[in-house]
N, C-alpha and C positions, 0 to 999 in steps of 0.2 A: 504494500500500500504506500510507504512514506516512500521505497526507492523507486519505484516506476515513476511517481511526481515529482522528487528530485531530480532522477535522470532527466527529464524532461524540460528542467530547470536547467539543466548543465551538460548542452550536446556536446560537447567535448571528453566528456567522462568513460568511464571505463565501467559497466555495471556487470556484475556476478547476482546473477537473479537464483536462489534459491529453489525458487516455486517453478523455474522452469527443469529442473532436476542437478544442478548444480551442488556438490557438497564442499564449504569450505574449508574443512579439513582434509581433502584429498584433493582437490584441483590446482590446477597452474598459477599460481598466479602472476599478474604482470609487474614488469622489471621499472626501473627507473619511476618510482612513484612518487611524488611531493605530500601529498593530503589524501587519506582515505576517510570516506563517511562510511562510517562500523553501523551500519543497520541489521546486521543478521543475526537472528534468536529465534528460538519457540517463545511465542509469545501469549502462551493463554496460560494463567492462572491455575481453571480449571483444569486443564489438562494436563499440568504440571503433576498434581494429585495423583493420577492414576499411571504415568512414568516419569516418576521424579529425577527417573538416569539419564533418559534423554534433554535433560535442562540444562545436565553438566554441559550437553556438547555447546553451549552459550560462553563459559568459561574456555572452554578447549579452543574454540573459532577464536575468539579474542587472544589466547596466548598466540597461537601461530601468528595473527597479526604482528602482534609485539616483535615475533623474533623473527620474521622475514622483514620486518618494514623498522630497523631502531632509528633510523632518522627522518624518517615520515612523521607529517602530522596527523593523530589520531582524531577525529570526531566520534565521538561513541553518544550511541542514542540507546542513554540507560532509560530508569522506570519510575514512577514513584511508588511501585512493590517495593524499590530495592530498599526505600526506607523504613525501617525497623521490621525486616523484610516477617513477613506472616504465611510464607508456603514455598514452597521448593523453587519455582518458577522466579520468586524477589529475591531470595538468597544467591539465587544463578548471577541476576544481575547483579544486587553486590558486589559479590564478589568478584564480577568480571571489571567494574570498577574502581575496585581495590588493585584488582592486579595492576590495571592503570598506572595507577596511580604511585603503585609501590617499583613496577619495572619498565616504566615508559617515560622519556624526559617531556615529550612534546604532545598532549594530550587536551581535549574540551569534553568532560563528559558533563553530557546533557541528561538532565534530569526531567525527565517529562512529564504531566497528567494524563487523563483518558484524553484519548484523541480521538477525533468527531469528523466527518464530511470526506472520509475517503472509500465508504463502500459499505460491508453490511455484518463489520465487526465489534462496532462500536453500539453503545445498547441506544445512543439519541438515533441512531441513524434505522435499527433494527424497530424501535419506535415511529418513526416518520412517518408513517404515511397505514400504518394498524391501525384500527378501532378499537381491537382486543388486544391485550400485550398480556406477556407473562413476569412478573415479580419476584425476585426470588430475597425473601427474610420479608422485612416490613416497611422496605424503601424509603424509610429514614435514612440508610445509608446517604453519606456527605462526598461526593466526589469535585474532581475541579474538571471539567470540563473545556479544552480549545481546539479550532479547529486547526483539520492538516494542513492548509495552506496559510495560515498564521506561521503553524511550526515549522512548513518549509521554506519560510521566510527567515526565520532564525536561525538552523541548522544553514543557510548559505552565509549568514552572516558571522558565526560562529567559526569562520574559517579563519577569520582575522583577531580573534577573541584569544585571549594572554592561555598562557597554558592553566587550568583549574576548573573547578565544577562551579557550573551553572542550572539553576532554576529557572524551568520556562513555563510559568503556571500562570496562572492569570487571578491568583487568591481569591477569586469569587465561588464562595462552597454552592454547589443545587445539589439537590436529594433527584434519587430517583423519581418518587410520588411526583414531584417537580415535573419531569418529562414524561409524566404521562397522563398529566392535568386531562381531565378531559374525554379520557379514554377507559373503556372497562377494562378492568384488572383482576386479575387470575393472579391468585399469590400461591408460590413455593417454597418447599423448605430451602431455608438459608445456605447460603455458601461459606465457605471458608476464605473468609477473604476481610480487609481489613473493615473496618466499619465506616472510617473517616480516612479522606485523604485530601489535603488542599493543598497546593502548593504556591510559596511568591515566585516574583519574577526579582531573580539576582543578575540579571544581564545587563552589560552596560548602553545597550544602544538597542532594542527589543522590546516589541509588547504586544499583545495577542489586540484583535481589532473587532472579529467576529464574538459575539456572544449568542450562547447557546441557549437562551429562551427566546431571544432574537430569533434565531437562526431557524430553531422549530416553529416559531409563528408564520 
């Protein structure tokens, strides 16, 4: 989702698509690099839960970065699972994070919220345009919500950004019940997943533009 609209942002780029059968721990990759943007993970929560081995390979992909690229600049498109991480999938990125941070001199890890308006992963977007939605706990859950071409506003601009972690949140908490004002709701049992999560905006020149009751209106 984020690298098909990046790439699209930056004809000049070199992309490694995952999703078209690509593994970045076994493939070639390319020589003489300046900047790589690190978008590749499993990135479902849920999913993490039922193979929490396959989340390592999030931590694995990111070391071979480090040790085929150590004068490359890294952009890493971490989570805000990874904070005070609550399931296998936030601990992956953490940690891949860390590793950053502890064995890479030229690094920007981005710290991101749910991400909204690239397709039908995101729960405002799986919301849009239902009558009926399903819920899952009691949708008081607090998330921060911005959309992907906000953030891929950021992540190009993050390429010029001093080596260190940034927050690209937009500190405005909505509840799920929130996006789904409106709509019949079918509630299920809860997930394992954090209850609250907002994030600020620590960037120096950055800030999300779309808002997401806006956005669903």
């Amino acid at each position: 989702m984020i690298g098909r609209r990046l790439i699209a942002k930056l004809p000049s780029a070199i992309g490694i698509d995952l999703q078209d059968g690509m593994n970045l721990l076994t493939c070639d990759l390319p020589k003489d690099v300046d900047i790589i943007f690190h978008l590749a993970a499993q990135s479902s929560v849920e999913a993490s839960w039922h193979d929490p081995v396959y989340d390592m390979d999030n931590i694995r992909m990111t070391a071979r970065l480090v040790k085929q690229y150590p004068n490359a600049k890294i952009v890493y498109a971490n989570s805000a699972a990874s904070q005070n991480p609550q399931s296998p999938y936030g601990f992956s990125k953490w940690a891949s994070g860390e590793y950053l941070k502890k064995f890479h001199k030229d690094y920007v890890n981005l710290v991101f919220p749910n991400i909204y308006g690239g397709g039908d992963k995101s729960v405002v977007d799986i919301f849009m345009h239902q009558p009926e939605v399903t819920i899952f706990g009691d949708g008081l859950q607090v998330r921060d919500y911005v959309h992907l071409d906000d953030i891929i506003s950021g992540i190009i601009l993050a390429k010029d950004w001093g080596c260190g972690e940034y927050f690209m949140g937009s500190s405005i908490p909505t509840t799920v019940l929130e996006l789904a004002k409106g709509k019949t709701i079918n509630f299920a049992p809860d997930r394992k997943e954090a209850r609250e999560s907002v994030l600020p905006n620590t960037t120096p020149n950055w800030k999300p533009i779309i808002k997401v009751l806006d956005y669903i209106k």
